[in-house]
N, C-alpha and C positions, 0 to 999 in steps of 0.2 A: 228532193228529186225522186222519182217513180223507180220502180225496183222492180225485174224483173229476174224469176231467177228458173234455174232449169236444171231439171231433176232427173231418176231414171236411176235403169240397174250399172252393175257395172259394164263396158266397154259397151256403150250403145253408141258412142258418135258425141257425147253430150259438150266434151272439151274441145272437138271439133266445128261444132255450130257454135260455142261461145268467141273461140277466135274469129271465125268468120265473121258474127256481127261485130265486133269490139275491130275488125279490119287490120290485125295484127298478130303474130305467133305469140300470144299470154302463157297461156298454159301447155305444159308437155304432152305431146299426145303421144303415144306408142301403142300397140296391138297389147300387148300384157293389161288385164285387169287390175285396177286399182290402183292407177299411176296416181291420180288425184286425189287430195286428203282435205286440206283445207281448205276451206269456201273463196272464191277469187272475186276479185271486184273488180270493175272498170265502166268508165261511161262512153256510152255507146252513143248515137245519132243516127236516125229517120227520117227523112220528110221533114227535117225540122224542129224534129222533137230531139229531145238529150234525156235521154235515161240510164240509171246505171244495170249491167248486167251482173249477175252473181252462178257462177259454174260451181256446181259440187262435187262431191264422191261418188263413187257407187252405191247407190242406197241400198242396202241390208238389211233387211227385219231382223230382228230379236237374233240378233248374233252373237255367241260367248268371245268373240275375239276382242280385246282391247283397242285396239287402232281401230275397227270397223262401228266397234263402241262411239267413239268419238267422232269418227265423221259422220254418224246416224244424230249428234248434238247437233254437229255444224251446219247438217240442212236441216234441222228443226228451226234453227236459228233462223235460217236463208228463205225459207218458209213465212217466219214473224215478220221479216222484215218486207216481202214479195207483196206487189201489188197484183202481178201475174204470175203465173206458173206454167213453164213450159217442159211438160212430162215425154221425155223424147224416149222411141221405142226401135230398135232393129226387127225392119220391117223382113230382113232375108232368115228372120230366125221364128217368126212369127210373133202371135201372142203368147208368153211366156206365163208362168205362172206367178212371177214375181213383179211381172206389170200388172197381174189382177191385181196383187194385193195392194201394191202401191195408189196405184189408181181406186181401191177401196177405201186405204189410209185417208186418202185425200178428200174424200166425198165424206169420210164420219169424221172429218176437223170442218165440215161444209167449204171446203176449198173448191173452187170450179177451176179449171185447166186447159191449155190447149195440147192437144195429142198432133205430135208430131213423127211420123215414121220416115227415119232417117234409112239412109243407102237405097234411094229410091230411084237409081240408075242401075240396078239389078231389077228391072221390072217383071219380067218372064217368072223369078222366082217367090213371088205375094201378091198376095190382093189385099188392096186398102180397107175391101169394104169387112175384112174378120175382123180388126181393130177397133169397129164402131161397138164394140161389146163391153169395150173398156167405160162407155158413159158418156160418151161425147155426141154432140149435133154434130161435129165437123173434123175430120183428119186434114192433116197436112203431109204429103207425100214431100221427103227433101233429101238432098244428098249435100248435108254439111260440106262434105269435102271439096266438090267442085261446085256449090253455090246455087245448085239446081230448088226451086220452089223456095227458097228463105225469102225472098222479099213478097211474096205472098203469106209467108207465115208471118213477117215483121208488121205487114200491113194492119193485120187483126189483134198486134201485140200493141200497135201503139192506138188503134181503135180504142182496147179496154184500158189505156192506160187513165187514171184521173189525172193527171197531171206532165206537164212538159214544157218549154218555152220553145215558144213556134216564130223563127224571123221571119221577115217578109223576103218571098223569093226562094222560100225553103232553107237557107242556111242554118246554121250551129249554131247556138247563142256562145260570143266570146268576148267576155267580161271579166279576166281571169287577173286576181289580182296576184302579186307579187310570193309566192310560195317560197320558201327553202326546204328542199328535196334531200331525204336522209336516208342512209343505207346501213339497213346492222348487219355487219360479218361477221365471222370468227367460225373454228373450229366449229366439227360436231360437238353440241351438250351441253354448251358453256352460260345458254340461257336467252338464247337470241330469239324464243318465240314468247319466253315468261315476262323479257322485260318488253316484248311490244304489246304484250293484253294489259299489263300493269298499268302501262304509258297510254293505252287507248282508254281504259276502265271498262275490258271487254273483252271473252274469248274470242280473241278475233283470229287466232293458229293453235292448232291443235300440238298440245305439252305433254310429253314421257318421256321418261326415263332414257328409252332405248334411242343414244345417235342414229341419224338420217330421216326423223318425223317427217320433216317439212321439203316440202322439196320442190313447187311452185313460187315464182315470189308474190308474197302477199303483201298487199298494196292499201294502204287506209288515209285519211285525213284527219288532224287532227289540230285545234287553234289553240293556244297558248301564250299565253303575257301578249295581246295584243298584233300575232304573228299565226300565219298559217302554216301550217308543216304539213308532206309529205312524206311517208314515212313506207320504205321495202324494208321487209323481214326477208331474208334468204337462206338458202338452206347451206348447212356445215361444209366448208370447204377445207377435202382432206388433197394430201398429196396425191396426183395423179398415179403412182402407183399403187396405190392401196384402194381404188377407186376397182371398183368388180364388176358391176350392173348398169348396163345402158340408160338405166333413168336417173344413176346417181351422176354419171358423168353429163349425163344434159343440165341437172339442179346442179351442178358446181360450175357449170357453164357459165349456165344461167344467174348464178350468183355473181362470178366475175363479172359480167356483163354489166351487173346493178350499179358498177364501181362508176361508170361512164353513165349512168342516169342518173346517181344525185349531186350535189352540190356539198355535202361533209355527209364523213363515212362512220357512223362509227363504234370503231373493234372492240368486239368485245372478249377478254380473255379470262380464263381462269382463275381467281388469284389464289385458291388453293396450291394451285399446280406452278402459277409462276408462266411467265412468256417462252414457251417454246419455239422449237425453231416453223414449226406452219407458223406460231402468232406471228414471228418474223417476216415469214414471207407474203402474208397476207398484211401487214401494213406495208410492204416496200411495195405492194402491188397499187395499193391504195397511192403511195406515195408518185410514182412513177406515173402514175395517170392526174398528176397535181391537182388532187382532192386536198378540201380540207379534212382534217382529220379530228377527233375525239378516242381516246383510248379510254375503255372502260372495262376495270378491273371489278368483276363480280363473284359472287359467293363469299363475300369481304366477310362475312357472318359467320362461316363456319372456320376461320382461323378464331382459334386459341387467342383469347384478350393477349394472354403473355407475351405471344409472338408477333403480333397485329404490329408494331412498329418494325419488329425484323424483315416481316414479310416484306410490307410497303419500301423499303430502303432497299431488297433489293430486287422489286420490283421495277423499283425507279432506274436501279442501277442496269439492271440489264435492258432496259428503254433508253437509253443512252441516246442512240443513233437519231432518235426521233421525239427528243427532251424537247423541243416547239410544240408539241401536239400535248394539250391539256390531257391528264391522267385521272378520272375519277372512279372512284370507290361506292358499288354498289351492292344491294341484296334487292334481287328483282323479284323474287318471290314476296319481300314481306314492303315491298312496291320504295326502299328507301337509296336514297343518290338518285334515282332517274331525273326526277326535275331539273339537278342538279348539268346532270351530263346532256337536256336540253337546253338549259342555258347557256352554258360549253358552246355548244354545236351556234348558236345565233349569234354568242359572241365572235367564236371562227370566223362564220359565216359575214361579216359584217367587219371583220379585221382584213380579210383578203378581199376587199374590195374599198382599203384604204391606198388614196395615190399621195403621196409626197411631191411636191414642186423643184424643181429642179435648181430652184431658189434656194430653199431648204437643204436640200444634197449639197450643193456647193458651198453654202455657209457649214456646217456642218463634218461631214463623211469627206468630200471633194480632201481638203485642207491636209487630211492626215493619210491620203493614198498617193499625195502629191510627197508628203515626207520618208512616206515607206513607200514608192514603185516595187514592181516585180521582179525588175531587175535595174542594174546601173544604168542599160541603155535607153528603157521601155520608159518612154514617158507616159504618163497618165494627164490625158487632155480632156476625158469629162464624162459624167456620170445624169444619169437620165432613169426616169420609170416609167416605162413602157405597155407594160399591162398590169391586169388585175387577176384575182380567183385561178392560178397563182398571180401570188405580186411577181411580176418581172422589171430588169432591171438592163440597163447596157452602159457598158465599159469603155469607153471610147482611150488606146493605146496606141503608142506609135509603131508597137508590134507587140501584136495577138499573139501568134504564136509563141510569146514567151512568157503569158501569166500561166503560171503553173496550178493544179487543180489544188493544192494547200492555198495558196495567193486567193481563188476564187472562195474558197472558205473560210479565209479570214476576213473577204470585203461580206460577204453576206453576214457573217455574225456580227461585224459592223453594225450592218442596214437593221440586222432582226433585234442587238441589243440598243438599238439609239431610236427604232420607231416602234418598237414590240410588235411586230405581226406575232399573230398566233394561228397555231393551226394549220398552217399552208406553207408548202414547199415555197423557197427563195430561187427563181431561176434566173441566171444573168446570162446575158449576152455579150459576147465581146466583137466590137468594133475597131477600127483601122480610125 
């Protein structure tokens, strides 16, 4: 698919016009410079066409700062991979001197671009025509924000584009086969942007040291044994009090958010450090929105051989609450268990969307709630599976109000040890 990517200094409008074409809030936008770091993806639609867009950083020439280091990689990268370039400028600031250079960058890599001067509902305050200095046959006057000139500028993007699939009648091409949608959480630091370049074979999110890098969710594709995956990277989810800066609480937002876009989630935790009480609350979160889940225990490499079984036992031990959710063991830097914890995630995936016959249940489960009831009075009249992705379940009693929530935890461990789900919360239902 066609690649469109769109460049510029920092706080020109650029994560503004990326939402707007892609038709959805992607990326965080705020007035402070340099909210954006890692390159975003998403596919977009035109007239017919389906192209993906790619939003970057603030571009920085020859900067000593490490983070500005790194997203000057990431749109080199977004650059490789662009069939167009769309160099966006703050037209109420003028020509700047960091748009010559950019726009010189771009002519001695022979990159041709289209100049797009954004906040162009401030008109009293610029003229379009000081911008044609930049190199351009053509400007595009636009106000990203309220949608002013983009479909003029989108016209001439999908013009240069070579490639796109065009239905008849203008629609979207929607041929979209069967994906399983996947979410790395966890704590700032714990590795959740090293194990998704490992797992891509690609900087595809920018890695340091310093908790809070990432902080858009970053979004890729990737096929595997026969299977499509989607795959968010999100950024570190600390406890809301320790949360200081308006872009960290929209990225931790935003992370939770991810939990209700994929289909298995999954955590990833220290194994140095062991599960804390965030790992806690960020799988109950996971749990509570009846995700499937994978728990992945990383930095396995720097315990101590000696201690590597201490650790794991009681690593295990204090996962206790959430012993259905497969636990593996990785080092994402030196790229080892990930395959592993994708395998994990398709078997979840593919376990919570097993139904049992109610045939089955009764021969089976039925027989032994019939000899243990919930209480002396409380008959138990019959057992059903009612949904999937979670497995759900209902309880048909001759009074609800007396299976007590141990009672409901013993029929589930039932259900989860006589059919093995994995992975995914047991919900039951109790009926009359």
């Amino acid at each position: 698919m066609a690649t469109v990517a769109i460049i510029g200094r920092p706080n020109v409008g650029k994560s503004t016009l990326f939402n707007r074409i892609v038709g959805r809030r992607v990326a965080i936008t705020l007035k402070e410079p340099g909210i954006t770091r890692d390159r975003l993806v998403r596919t977009a639609c035109w007239r017919g066409k389906e192209f993906q867009v790619i939003d970057t950083g603030g571009f920085v020439l020859a900067s000593r700062d490490e983070i500005e280091r790194e997203i000057a990689r990431q749109i080199q990268i977004a650059l490789e991979e662009a069939k167009v370039i769309v160099l966006v400028v703050d037209g109420t600031a003028g020509v700047m001197p960091l748009d010559e250079e950019i726009a010189s960058a771009l002519r001695r890599q022979g990159r041709e671009f289209l100049l797009a001067i954004n906040k162009c509902d401030v008109k009293s305050r610029f003229d379009p025509t000081d911008f044609y200095r930049l190199g351009v046959k053509k400007v595009f006057s636009i106000s990203a924000e309220h949608g002013i000139g983009v479909d003029e500028l989108l016209d001439e993007v999908i013009a240069r584009l070579s490639e796109g699939t065009t239905l008849p009648g203008g629609g979207a091409v929607s041929q979209k086969k069967e994906e399983i949608a996947l979410a790395i959480l966890g704590r700032p630091n714990v590795g959740k942007s090293t194990f998704l370049n490992r797992l891509l074979g690609k900087e595809r999110a920018i890695v340091m040291p310093t908790p809070g890098t990432t902080r858009d969710l970053v979004e890729d594709r990737f096929h595997f044994e026969e299977t499509t995956f989607r795959v968010i990277d999100t950024a570190g989810i600390r406890r809301r009090q320790r949360i200081e800066e308006p872009v960290e609480f929209y990225s931790v937002r935003r992370a939770i958010g991810a939990i209700d876009l994929c289909d298995i989630a999954l955590v990833l935790i220290d194994a140095t450090e062991g599960p804390t009480a965030q790992d806690k609350r960020i799988i109950k979160l996971v749990e509570n929105k009846n995700k499937g889940m994978v728990v992945v225990a990383n930095k396995i490499d720097l315990v101590p051989k000696e201690l590597e079984k201490k650790v794991k036992d009681y690593i295990k031990e204090k996962l206790h609450f959430v012993d259905y959710a497969p636990l593996i063991y990785t080092c994402a830097l030196a790229g080892k268990g990930i395959l592993d914890a994708i395998r994990q995630a398709k078997a979840v995936y593919h376990s919570g969307a097993m139904r049992v016959s109610s045939t089955f249940l009764r021969a089976t489960i039925l027989p032994e709630l019939k000899n243990n009831p919930p209480t002396p009075h409380c008959r138990v009249s019959g057992l059903s599976q009612v949904g999937i992705r979670p497995p759900v379940f209902r309880l048909r009693v001759s009074h609800p109000s007396e299976v007590t929530p141990l009672y409901q935890r013993y029929l589930l461990n039932l259900i989860r040890n006589q059919f093995h789900f994995t992975g995914y919360p047991l919900r039951l239902k109790i009926t009359r």
